[in-house]
C-alpha positions in Angstrom: -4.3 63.1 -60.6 -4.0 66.0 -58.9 -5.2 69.7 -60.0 -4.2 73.6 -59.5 -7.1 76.2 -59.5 -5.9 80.0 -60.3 -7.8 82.7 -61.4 -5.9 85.2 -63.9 -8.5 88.2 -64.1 -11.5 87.1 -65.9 -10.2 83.5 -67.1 -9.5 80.7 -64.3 -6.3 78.4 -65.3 -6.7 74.6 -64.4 -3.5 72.6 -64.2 -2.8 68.8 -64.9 -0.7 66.7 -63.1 -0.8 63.4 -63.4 -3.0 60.8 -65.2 -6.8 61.5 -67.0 -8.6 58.6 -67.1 -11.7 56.6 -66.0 -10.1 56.6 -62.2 -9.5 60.3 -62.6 -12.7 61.5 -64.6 -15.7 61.8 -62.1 -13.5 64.5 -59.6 -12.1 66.7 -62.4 -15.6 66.7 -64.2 -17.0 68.3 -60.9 -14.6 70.6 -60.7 -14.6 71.9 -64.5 -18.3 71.5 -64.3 -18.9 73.8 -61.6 -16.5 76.1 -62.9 -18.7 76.6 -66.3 -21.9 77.5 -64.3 -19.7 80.3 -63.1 -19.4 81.8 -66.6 -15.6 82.1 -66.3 -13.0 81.5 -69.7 -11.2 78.1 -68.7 -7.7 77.9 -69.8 -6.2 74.2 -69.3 -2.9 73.5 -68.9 -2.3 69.5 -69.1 1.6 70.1 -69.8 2.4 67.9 -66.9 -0.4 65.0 -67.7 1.2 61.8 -68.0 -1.4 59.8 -69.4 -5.2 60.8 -71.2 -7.7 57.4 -72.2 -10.6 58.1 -74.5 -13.0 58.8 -71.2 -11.1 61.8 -70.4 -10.7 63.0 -73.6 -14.6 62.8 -73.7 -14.8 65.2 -71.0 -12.6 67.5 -72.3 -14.4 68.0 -75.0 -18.0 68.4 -73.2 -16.9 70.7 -71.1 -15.1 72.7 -74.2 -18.4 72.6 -76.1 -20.1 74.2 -72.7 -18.4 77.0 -73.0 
């Protein structure tokens, strides 16, 4: 998988290539992770994800009830 950090004024956009998964999960829950203790809106864009198991999905949704 690989990811795209920009920041768009007070929000930070995070963009999906690639494949979420079990493989994937441990690097991108860093980085969303770290990006929540900053107190910045996250805006996900996962139009170019390929594939998302039921361990990424999991994340997703911590991270979304984080905010």
């Amino acid at each position: 998988m690989v990811f795209d950090v920009q920041k768009e004024g007070d929000r930070v956009r995070v963009r999906f290539k690639g494949d979420i998964d079990l493989l994937s999960m441990n690097s991108l829950k860093n980085l969303l992770f770290s990006l929540s203790a900053d107190d910045v809106d996250i805006a996900l864009d996962a139009a170019e994800v390929d594939f998302l198991d039921s361990s990424g999905m999991g994340m997703l949704l911590l991270v979304k009830k984080m905010q």
